[in-house]
C-alpha positions as CSV (number, residue, x, y, z in Angstrom):
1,X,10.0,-19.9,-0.8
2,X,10.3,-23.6,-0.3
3,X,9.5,-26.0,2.1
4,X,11.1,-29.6,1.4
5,X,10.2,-32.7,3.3
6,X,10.6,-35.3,0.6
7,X,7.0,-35.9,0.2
8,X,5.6,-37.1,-2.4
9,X,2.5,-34.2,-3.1
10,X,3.5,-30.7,-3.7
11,X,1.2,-28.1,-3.5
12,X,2.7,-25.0,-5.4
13,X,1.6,-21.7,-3.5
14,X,0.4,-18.3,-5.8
15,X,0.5,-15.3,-3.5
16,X,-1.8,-11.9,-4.2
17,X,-0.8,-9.0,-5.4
18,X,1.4,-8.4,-2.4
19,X,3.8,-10.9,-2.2
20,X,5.2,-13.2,-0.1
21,X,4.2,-11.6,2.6
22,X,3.1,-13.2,6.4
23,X,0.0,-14.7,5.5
24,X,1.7,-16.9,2.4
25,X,4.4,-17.7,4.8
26,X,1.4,-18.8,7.3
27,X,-0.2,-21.0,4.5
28,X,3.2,-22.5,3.6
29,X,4.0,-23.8,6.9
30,X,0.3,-24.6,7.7
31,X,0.5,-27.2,4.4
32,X,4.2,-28.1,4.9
33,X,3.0,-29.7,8.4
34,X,0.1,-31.4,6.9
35,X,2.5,-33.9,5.3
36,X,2.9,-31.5,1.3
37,X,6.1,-30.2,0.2
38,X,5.9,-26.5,-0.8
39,X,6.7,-24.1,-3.3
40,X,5.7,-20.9,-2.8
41,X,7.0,-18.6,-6.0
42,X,7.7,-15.1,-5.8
43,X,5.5,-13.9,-9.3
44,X,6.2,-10.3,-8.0
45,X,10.0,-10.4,-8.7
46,X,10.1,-8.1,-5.2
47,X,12.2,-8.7,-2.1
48,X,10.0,-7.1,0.7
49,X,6.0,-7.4,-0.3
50,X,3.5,-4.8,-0.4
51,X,1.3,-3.6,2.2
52,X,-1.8,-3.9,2.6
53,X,-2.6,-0.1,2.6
54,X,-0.7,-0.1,-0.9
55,X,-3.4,-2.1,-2.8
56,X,-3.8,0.1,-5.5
57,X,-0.2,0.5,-6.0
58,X,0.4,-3.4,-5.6
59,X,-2.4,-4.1,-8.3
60,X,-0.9,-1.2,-10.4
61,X,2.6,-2.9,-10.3
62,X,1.4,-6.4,-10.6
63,X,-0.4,-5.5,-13.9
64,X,2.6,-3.5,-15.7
65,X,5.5,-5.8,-14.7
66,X,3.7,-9.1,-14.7
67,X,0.3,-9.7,-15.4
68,X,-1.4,-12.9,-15.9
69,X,0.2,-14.1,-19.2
70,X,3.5,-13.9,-17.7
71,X,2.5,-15.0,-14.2
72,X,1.2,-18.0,-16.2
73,X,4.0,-18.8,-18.0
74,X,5.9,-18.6,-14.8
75,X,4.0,-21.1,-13.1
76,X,3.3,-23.9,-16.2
77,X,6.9,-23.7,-16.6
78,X,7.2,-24.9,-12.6
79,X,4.7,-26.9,-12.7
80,X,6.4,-29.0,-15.9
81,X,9.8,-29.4,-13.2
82,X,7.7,-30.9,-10.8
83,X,5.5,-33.1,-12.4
84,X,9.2,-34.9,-12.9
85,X,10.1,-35.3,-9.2
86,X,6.0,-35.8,-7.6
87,X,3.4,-37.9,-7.9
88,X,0.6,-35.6,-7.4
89,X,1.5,-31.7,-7.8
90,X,-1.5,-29.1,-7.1
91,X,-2.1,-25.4,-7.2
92,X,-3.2,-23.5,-4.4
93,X,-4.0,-19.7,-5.0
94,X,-5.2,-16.5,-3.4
95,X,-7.0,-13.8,-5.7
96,X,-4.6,-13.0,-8.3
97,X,-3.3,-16.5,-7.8
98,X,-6.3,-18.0,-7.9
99,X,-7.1,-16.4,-11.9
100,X,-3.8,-17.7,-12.6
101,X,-4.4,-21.4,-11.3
102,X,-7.3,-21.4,-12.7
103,X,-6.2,-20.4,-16.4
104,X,-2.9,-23.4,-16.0
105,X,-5.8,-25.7,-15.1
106,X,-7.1,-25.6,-19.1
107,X,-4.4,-27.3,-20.0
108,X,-3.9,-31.1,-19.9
109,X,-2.0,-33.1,-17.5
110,X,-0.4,-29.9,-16.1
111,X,-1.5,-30.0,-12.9
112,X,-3.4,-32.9,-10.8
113,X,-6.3,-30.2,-9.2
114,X,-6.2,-26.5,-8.3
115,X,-7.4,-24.9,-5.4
116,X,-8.9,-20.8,-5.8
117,X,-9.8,-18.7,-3.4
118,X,-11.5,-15.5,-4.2
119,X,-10.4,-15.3,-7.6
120,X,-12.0,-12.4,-8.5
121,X,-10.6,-12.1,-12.0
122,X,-11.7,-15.7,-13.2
123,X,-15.1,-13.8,-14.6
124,X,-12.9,-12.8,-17.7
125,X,-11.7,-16.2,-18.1
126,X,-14.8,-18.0,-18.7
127,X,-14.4,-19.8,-21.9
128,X,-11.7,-22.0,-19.8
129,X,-13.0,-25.7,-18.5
130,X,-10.6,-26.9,-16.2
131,X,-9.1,-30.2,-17.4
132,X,-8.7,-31.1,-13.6
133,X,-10.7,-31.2,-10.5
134,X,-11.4,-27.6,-9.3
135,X,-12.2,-26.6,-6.1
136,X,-13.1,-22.3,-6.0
137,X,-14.0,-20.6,-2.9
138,X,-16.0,-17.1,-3.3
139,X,-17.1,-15.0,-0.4
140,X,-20.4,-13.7,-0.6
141,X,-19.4,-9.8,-0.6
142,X,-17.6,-8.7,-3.7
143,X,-17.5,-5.2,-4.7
144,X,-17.2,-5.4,-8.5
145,X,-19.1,-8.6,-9.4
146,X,-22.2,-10.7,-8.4
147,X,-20.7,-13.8,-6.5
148,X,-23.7,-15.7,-7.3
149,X,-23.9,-15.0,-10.8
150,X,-20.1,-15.9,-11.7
151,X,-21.5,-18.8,-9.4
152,X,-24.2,-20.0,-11.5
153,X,-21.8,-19.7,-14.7
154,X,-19.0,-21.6,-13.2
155,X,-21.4,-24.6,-12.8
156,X,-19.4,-27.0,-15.6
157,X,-17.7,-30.7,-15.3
158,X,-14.3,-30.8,-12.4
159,X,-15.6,-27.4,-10.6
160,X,-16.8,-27.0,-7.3
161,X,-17.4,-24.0,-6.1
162,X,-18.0,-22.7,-2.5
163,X,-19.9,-19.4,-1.2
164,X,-18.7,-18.1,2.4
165,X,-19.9,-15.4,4.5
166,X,-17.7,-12.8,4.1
167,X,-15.9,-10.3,2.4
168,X,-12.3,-10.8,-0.3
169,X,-9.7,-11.7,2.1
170,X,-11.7,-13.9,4.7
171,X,-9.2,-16.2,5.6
172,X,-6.0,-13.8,5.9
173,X,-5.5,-13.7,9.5
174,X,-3.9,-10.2,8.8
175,X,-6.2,-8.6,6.9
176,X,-8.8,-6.4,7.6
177,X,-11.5,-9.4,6.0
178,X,-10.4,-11.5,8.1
179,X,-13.2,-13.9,9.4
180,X,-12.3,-17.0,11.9
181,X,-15.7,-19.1,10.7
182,X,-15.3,-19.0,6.9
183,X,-11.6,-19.3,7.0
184,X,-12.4,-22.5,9.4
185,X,-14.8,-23.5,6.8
186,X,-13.0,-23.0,3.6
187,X,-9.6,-24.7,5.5
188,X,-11.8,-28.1,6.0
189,X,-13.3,-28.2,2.1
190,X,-9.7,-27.8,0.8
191,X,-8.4,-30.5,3.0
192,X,-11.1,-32.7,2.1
193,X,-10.4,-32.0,-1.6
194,X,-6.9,-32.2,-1.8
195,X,-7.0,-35.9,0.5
196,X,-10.0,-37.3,-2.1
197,X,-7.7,-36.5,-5.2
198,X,-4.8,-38.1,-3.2
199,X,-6.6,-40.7,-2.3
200,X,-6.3,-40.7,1.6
């Protein structure tokens, strides 16, 4: 999925495990209108995206056919073409995209900031220190970790990391998660992050 508008920021869109489904197609166009062009890959190699009902056969598929070395390759290779036609290019991802940002954000000059929200799997990535600004949103209810803990060990140089009420999911307005106040909240820190690095 792309959204071109000729601007000169590109924010480059990682879905979850289900796709490009409506919410990514939500984020694009929400982003697209804020004055960023969009890419918005398809790292599932699938035409119609899972549903959410299908969770454990969307993570089950995700980690046999892709997984996160070759999601990452994916998206450094991307992220190489188009650091050649922007002046800022950043990574915006959601759980499974999120790990994946966050693992491309190690390397140097590959990307000018990433954005993560509720990137559960970045607890098995913690020798990484971003070598860009990092903004990582967590809500407070996860089922398999302590939020605050991964928290507390994430506190290095370029990270900032936010805590919101809620549960994985919060600001999918089609998911069962879904929460209007900590989607609000998490929408106005990512502005404010992505304008600061631009310089707005």
């Amino acid at each position: 999925m792309k959204k071109n508008n000729n601007f000169n920021t590109l924010i480059i869109v990682l879905h979850e495990i289900y796709g490009l489904n409506q919410h990514m197609k939500t984020v694009c166009e929400k982003f697209s209108m804020d004055g960023y062009d969009i890419i918005c890959p398809n790292l599932i190699d699938q035409k119609q995206p899972f549903n959410y009902d299908l969770q454990e056969e969307a993570y089950i598929h995700f980690k046999n056919n892709i997984g996160f070395d070759l999601g990452v390759q994916q998206v450094k290779y991307l992220l190489k073409q188009s650091k050649k036609q922007y002046r800022h290019v950043f990574l915006l991802g959601y759980s499974i995209g999120a790990t994946i940002a966050w693992i491309c954000s190690s390397e140097e000059n590959m990307c000018d900031g990433i954005v993560g929200y509720y990137g559960s799997r970045i607890r098995d990535y913690m020798n990484i220190t971003p070598e860009c600004p990092a903004l990582l949103i967590f809500p407070n209810e996860e089922k398999s970790f302590n939020v605050t803990d991964l928290a507390a060990s994430l506190k290095k140089q370029n990270i900032d990391v936010h805590i919101l009420r809620g549960k994985h999911g919060f600001s999918d307005p089609y998911s069962k998660n879904y929460c209007l106040q900590a989607s609000q909240e998490a929408q106005k820190v990512v502005d404010d992050f992505l304008k600061k690095l631009i310089g707005y």
